[in-house]
VOPAGU-2260 file (C-alpha; in pm, 1 decimal, decimal comma):
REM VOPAGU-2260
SITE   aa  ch    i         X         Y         Z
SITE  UNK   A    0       0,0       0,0       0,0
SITE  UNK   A    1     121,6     331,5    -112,8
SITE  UNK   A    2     224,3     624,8     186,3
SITE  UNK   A    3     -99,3     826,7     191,3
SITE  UNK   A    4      73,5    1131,7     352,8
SITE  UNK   A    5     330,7    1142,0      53,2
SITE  UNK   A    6      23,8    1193,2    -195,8
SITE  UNK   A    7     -65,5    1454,4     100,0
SITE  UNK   A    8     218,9    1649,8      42,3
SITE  UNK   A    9     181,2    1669,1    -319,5
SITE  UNK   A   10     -89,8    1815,1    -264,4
SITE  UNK   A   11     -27,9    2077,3     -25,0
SITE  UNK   A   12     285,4    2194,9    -218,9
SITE  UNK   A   13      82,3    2200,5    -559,8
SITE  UNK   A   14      69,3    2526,2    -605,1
SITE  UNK   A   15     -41,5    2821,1    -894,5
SITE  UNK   A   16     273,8    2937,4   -1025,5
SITE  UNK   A   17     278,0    3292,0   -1155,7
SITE  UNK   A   18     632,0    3333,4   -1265,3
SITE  UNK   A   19     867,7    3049,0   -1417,6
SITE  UNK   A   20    1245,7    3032,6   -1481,6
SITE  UNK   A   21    1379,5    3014,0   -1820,4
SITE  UNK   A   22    1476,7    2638,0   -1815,3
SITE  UNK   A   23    1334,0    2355,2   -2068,4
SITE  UNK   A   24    1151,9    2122,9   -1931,2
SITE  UNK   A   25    1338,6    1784,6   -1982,6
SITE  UNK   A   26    1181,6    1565,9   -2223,8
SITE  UNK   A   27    1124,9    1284,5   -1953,4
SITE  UNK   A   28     974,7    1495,1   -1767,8
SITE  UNK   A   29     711,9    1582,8   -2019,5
SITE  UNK   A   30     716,1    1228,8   -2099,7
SITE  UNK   A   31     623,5    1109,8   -1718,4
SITE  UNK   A   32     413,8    1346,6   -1674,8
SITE  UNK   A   33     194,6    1321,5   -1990,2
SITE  UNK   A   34     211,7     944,9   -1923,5
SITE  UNK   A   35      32,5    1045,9   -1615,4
SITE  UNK   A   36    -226,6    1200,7   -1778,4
SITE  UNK   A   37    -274,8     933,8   -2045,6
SITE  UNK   A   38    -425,9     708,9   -1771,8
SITE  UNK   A   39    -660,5     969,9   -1574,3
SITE  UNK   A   40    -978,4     802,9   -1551,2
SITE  UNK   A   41   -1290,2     932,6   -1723,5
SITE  UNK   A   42   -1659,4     886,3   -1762,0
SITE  UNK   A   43   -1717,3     510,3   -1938,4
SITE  UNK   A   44   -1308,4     569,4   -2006,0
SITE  UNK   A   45   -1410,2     742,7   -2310,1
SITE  UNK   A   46   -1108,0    1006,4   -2256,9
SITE  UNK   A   47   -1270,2    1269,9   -2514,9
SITE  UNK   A   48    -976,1    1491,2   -2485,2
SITE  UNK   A   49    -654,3    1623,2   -2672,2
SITE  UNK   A   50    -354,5    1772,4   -2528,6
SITE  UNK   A   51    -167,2    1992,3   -2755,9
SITE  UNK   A   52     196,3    2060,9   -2653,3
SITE  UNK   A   53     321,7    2438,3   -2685,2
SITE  UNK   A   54     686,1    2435,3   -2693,3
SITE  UNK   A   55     802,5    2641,8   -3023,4
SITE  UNK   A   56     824,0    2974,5   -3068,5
SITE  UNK   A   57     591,9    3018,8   -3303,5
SITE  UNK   A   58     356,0    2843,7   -3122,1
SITE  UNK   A   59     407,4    2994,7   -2766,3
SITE  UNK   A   60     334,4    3347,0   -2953,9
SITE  UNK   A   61      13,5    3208,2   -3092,4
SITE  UNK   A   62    -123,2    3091,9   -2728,9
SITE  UNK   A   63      16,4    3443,3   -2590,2
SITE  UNK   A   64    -210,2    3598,6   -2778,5
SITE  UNK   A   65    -530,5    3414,8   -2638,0
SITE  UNK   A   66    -370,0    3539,2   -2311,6
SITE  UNK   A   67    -171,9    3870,7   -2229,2
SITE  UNK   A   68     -39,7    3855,8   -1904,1
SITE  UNK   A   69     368,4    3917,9   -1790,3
SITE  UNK   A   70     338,8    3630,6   -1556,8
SITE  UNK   A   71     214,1    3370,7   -1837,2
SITE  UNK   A   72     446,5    3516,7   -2098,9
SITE  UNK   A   73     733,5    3354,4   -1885,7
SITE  UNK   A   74     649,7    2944,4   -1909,6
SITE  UNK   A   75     900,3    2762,1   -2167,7
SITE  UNK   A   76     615,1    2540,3   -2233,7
SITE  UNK   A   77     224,7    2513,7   -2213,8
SITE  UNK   A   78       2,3    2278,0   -2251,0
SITE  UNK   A   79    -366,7    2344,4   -2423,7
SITE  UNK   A   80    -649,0    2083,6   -2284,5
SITE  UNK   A   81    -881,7    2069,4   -2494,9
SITE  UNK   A   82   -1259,5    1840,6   -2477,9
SITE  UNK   A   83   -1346,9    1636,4   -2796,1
SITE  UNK   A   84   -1725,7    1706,6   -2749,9
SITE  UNK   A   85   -1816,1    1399,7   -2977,5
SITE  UNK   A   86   -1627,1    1160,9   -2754,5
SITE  UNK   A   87   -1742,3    1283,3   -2462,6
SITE  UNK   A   88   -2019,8    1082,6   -2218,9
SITE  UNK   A   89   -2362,5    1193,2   -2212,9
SITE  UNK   A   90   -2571,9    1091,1   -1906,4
SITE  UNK   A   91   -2944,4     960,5   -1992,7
SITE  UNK   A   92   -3052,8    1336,1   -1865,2
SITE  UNK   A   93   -2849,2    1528,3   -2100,6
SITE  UNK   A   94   -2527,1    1617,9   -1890,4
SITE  UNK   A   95   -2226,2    1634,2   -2058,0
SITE  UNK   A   96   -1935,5    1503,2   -1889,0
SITE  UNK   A   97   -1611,7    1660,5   -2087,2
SITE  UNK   A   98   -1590,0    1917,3   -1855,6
SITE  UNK   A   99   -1517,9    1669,1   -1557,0
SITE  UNK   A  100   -1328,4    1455,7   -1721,2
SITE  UNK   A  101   -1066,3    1736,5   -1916,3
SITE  UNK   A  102   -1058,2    1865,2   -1503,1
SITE  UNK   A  103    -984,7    1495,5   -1388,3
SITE  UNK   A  104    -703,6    1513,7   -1675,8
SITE  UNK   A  105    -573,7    1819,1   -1612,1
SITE  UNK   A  106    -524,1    1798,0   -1253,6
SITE  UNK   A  107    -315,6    1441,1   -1297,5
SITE  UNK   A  108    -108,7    1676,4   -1521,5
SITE  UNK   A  109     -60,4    1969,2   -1279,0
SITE  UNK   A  110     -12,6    1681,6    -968,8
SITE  UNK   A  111     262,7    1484,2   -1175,8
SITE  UNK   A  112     394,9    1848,7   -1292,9
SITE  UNK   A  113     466,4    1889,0    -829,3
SITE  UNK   A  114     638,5    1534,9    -840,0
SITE  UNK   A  115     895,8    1603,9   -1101,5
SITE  UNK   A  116    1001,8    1934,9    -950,0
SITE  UNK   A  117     762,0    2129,1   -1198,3
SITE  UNK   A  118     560,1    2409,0   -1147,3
SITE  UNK   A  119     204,2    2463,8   -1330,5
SITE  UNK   A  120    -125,3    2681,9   -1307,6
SITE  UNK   A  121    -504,4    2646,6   -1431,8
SITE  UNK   A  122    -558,3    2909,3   -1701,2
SITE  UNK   A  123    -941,9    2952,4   -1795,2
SITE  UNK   A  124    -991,6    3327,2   -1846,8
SITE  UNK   A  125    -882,5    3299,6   -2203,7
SITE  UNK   A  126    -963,6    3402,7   -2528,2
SITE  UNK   A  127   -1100,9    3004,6   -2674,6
SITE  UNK   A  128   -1247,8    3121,0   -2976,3
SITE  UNK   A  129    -933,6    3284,3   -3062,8
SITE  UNK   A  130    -714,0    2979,8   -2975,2
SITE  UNK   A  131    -930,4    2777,2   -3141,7
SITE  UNK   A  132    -884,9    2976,9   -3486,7
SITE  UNK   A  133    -499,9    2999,2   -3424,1
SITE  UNK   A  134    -505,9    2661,0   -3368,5
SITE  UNK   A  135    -693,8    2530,7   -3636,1
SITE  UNK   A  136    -924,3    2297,1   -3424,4
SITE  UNK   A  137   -1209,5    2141,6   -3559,1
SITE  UNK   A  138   -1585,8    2224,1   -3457,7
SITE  UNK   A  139   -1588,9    1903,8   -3194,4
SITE  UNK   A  140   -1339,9    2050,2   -3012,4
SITE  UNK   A  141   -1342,1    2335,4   -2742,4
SITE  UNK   A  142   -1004,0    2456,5   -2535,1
SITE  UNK   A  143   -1061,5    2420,3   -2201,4
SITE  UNK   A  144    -772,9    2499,0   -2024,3
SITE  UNK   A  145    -422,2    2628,0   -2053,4
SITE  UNK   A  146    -115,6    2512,7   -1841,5
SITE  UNK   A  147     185,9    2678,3   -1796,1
SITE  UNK   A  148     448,8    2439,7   -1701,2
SITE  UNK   A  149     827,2    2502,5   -1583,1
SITE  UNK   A  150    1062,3    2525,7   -1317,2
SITE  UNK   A  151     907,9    2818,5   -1056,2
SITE  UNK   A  152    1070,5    3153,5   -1031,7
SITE  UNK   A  153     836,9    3222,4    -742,1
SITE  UNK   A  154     695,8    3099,2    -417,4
SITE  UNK   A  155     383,2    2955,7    -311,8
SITE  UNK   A  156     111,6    3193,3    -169,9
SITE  UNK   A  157     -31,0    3024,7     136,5
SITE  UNK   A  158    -358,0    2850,7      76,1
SITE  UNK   A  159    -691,4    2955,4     178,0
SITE  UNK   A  160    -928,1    2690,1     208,9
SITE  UNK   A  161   -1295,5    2628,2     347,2
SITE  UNK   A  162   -1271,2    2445,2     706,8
SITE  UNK   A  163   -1314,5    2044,0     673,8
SITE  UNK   A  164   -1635,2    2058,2     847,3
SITE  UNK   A  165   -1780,2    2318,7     593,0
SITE  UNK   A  166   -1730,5    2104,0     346,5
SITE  UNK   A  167   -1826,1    1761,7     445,8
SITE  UNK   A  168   -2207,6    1712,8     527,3
């Protein structure tokens, strides 16, 4: 059986990076860590998602524009996760489950990210119909989420969260 309070600490140092040194990721890092996210689970395992890796220049300026901030401008490498709406799961009452499973995803990506020495962050507030156009996706698919990933240049913020007894009924 696996040490529970490891998996607790990569949680609690998990962190929103706002600032990231100039450093390449390794490749087996990326490797590992997309590996990780290649077995998330998802809804009847249909895994209706794409991952598009952002490392060249030409891309990186592309993605910059669907999101002007200093901050994000200084990740050597982002990752776009994107939900293949015609893959995704659709319960009998109509929900659509991409959303939960691209989060799922996304999340093993981020966690994996902590474990290799990485640093990441959840980008939503972006421009998708833009990145979709630079991106040339087709109409099935929607970006979802951006992720900076690199080594940080900046510390963690301390964590506010809800008490344990606020959130457990």
């Amino acid at each position: 059986m696996m040490d529970s309070k490891n998996f607790l600490e990569l949680v609690r140092n998990r962190y929103s990076c706002r600032a990231y040194k100039p450093l390449d990721v390794e490749k087996e890092k990326q490797d590992y860590i997309m590996e990780c996210v290649r077995l998330a689970p998802s809804a009847v395992n249909y895994q209706p998602w794409k991952f598009h890796i952002i490392r060249s220049d030409e891309d990186k300026a592309k993605i910059r524009e669907c999101y002007d901030r200093e901050w994000f401008k200084t990740a050597p490498m982002y990752v776009i996760a994107s939900i293949q709406h015609d893959e995704e799961w659709v319960r009998a009452d109509g929900k659509r489950h991409g959303n939960i499973d691209i989060a799922i995803a996304v999340e093993h990506l981020c966690l994996a990210a902590t474990e290799q020495g990485l640093a990441s962050c959840w980008v939503c507030n972006f421009d998708a119909e833009r990145c979709k156009a630079l991106f040339r996706m087709p109409d099935n698919e929607e970006p979802a989420v951006f992720i900076p990933l690199g080594y940080a240049a900046d510390e963690p913020r301390e964590k506010r969260r809800k008490e344990i007894d606020t959130i457990f009924v």
